[in-house]
Each structure stands twice: as structure tokens, then as C-alpha cells.
MDAnalysis code that builds the backbone (N, CA, C; Angstrom):
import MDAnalysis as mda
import numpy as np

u = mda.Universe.empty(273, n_residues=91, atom_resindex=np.repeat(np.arange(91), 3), trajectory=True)
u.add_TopologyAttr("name", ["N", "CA", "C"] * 91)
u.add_TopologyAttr("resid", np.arange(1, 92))
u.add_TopologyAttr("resname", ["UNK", "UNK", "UNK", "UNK", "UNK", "UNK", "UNK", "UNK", "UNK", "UNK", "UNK", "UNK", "UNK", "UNK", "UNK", "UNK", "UNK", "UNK", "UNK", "UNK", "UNK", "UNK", "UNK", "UNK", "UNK", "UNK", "UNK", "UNK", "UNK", "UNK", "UNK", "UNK", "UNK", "UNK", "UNK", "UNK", "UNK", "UNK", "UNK", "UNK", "UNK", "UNK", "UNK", "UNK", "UNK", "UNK", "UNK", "UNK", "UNK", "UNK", "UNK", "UNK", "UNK", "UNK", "UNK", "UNK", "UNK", "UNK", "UNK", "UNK", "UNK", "UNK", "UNK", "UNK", "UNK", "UNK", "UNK", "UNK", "UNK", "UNK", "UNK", "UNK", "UNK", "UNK", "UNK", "UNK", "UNK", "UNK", "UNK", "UNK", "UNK", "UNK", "UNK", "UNK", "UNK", "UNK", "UNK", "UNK", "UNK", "UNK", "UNK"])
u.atoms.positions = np.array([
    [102.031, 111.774, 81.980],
    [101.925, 111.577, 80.546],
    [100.799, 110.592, 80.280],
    [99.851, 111.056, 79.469],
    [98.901, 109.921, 78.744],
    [99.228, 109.189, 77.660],
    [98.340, 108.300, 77.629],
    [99.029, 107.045, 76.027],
    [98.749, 108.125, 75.301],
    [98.063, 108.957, 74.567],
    [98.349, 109.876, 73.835],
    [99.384, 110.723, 73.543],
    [99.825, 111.228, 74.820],
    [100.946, 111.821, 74.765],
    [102.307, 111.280, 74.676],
    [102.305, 109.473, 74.833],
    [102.903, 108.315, 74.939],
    [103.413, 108.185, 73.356],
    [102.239, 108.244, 72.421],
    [102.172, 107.876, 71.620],
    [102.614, 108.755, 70.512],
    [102.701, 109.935, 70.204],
    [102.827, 111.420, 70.098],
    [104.811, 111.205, 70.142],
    [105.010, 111.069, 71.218],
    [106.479, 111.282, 72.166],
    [107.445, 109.907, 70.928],
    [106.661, 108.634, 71.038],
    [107.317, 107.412, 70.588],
    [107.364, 107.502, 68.870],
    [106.612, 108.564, 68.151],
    [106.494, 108.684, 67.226],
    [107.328, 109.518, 66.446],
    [107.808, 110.662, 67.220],
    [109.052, 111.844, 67.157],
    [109.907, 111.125, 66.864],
    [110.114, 110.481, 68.206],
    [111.566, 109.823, 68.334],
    [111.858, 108.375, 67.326],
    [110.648, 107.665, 67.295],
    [111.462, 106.319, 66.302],
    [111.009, 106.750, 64.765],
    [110.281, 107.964, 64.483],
    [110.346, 108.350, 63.167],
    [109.426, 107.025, 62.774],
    [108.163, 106.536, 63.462],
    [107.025, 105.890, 62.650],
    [105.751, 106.798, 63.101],
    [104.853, 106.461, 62.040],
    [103.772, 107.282, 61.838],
    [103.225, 106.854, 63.446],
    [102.335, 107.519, 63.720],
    [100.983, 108.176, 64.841],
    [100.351, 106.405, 65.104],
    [100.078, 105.898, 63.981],
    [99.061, 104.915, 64.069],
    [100.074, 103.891, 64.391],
    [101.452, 103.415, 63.279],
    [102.153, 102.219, 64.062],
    [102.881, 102.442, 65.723],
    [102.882, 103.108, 66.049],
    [102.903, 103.702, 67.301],
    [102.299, 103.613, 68.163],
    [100.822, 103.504, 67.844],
    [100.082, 103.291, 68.509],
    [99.587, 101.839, 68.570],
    [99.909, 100.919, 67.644],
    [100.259, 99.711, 67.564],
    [101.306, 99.012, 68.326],
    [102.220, 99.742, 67.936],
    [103.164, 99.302, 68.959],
    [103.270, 99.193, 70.623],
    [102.505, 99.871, 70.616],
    [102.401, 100.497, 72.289],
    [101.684, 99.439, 73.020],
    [100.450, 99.245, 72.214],
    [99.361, 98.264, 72.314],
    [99.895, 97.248, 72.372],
    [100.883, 96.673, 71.695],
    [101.219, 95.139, 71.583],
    [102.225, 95.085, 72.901],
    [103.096, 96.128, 73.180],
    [104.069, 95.782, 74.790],
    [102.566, 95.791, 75.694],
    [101.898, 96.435, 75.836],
    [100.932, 96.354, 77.039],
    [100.317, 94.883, 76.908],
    [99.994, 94.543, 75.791],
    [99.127, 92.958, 75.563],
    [100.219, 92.030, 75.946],
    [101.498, 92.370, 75.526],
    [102.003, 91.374, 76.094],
    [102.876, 90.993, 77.573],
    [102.772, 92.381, 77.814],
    [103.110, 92.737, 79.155],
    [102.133, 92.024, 80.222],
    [100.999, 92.365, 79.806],
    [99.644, 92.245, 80.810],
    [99.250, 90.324, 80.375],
    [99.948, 89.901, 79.250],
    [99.811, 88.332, 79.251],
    [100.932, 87.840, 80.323],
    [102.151, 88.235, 80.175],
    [103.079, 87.796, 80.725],
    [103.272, 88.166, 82.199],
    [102.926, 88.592, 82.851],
    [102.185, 89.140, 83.882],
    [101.015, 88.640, 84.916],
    [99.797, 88.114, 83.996],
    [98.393, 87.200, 84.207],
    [99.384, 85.139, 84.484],
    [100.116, 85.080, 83.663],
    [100.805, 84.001, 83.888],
    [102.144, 83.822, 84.609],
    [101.882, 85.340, 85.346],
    [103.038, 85.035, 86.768],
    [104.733, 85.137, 86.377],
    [104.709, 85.273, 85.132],
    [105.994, 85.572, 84.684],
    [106.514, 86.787, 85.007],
    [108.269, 87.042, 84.919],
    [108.519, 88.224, 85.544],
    [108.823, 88.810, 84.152],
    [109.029, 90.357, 84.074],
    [109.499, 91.069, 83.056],
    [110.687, 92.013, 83.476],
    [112.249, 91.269, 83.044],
    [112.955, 92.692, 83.196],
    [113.347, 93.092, 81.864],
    [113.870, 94.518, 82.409],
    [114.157, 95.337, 80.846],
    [115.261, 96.255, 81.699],
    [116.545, 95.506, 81.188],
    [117.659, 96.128, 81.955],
    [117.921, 97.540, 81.702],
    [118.346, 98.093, 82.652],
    [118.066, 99.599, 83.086],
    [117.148, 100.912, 83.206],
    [116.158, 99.852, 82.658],
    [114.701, 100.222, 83.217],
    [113.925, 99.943, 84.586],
    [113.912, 98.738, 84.572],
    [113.292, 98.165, 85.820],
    [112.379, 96.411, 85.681],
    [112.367, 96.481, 86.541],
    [111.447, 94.900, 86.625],
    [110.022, 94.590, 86.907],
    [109.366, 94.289, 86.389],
    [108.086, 93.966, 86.515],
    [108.114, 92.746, 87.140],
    [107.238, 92.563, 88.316],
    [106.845, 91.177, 88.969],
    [105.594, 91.170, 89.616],
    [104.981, 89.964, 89.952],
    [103.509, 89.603, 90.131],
    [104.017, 89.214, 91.783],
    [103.237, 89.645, 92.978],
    [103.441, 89.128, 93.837],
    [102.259, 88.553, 94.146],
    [101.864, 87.392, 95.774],
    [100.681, 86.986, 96.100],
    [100.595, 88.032, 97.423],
    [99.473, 88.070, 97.540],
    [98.680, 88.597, 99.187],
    [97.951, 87.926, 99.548],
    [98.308, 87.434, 100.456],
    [97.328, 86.623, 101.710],
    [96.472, 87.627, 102.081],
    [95.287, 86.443, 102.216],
    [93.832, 87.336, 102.872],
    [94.055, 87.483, 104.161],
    [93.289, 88.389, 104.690],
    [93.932, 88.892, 105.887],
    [92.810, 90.094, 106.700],
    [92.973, 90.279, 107.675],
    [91.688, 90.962, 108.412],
    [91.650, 92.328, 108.652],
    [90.733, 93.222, 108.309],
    [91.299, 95.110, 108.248],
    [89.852, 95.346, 108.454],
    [90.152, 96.803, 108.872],
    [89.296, 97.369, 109.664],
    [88.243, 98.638, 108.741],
    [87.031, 98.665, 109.368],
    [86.517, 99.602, 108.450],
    [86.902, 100.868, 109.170],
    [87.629, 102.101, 108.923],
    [87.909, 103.298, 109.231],
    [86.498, 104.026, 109.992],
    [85.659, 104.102, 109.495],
    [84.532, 104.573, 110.082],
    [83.871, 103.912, 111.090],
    [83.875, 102.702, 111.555],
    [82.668, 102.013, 112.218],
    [83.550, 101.073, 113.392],
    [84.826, 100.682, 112.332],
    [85.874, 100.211, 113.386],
    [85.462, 98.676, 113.297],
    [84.277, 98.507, 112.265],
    [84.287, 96.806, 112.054],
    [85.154, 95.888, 111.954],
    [85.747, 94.637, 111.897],
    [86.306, 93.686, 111.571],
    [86.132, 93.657, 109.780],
    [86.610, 93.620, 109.032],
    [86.240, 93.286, 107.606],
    [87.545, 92.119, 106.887],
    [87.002, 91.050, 106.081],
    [88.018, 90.358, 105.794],
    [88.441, 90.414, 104.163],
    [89.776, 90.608, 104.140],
    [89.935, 91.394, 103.156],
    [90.730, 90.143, 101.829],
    [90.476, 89.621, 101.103],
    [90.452, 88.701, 100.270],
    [92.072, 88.552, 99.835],
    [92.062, 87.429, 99.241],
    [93.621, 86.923, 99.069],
    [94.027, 87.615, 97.487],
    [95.073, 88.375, 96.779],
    [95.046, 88.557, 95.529],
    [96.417, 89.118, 95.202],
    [96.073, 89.119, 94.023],
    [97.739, 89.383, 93.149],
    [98.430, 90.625, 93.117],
    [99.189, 90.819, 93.146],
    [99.525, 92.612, 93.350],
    [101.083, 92.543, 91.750],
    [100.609, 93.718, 90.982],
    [102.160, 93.839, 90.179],
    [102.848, 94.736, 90.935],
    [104.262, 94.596, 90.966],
    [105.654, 95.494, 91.349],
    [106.599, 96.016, 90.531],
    [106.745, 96.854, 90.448],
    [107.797, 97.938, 89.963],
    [108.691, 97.767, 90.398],
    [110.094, 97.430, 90.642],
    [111.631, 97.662, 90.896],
    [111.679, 98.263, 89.898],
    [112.574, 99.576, 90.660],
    [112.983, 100.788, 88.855],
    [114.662, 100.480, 88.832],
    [115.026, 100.510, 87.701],
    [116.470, 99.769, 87.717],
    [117.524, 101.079, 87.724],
    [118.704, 100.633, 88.126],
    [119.587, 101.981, 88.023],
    [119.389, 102.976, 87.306],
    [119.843, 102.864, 85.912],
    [119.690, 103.804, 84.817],
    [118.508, 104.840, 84.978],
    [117.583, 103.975, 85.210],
    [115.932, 104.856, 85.617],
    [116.428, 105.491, 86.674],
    [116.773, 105.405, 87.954],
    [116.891, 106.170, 88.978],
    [117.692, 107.203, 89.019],
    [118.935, 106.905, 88.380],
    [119.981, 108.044, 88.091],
    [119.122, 109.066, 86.698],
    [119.062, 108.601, 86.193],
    [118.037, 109.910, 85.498],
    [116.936, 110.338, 86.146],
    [116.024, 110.075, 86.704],
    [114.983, 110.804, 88.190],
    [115.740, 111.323, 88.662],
    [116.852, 111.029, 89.449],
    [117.661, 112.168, 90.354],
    [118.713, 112.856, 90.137],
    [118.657, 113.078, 88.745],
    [119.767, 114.130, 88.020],
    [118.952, 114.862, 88.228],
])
């Protein structure tokens, strides 16, 4: 599904126009992606959890040449999908 089709879908269902919809959408991602940048976690019970983890830098290989390459320290987001989400995927 695209934010278009995101947006389209959220508009059916909560009965607001195309454009606050698309407002809306915009403002969970801004604040998702703030709360997120400042390491905070996000749950949304029976959905799932959003969390920021760290990665240590660490040493990997180039596939082709078989070099040594050192591969930089950085932030990774995580998905835990919460019950509710999973039991509807595997219905």
C-alpha cells in the first residue's frame, strides 16, 4: 500500500475529506519520526512497538574483493508487531 492509497483507505473509513487525511497522516509520521530521532519508544497497544536501537561499528567484508571494510556505528528503528496485528496476518 502507498500513502496514497493510505490516504484514500483512512478517508473511507473515518469519513474526513482526502486532504485532512492527508494531514493527518503527515502529522503521526512527524511525530513519529520526532519521537523516534530522540530515542523515545512508541507503543500502540495491539499494534506493535516502535523502538530505536544502537549498532556498534564493526568490521565486514566487501563480497567481491573479500576486502576488510569498516562499517560505521548507527541507529537502527524496530518493529515488534503486537498480538492483535499478528492474529489478524495469520487468520
Amino acid at each position: 500500500m502507498k500513502k496514497v492509497e493510505l490516504v484514500e483507505a483512512v478517508a473511507e473509513k473515518s469519513g474526513l475529506t482526502k486532504a485532512d487525511s492527508t494531514k493527518a497522516i503527515d502529522a503521526i509520521i512527524d511525530v513519529f519520526t520526532a519521537a523516534l530521532a530522540e530515542g523515545d519508544k512508541i507503543s500502540l497497544v495491539g499494534f506493535g512497538t516502535f523502538s530505536v536501537s544502537e549498532r556498534a561499528a564493526r568490521e565486514g567484508r566487501n563480497p567481491r574483493t573479500g576486502e576488510t571494510v569498516k562499517i560505521a556505528a548507527r541507529k537502527a528503528v524496530n518493529f515488534k508487531a503486537g498480538a492483535s496485528l499478528k492474529d489478524a496476518v495469520n487468520q
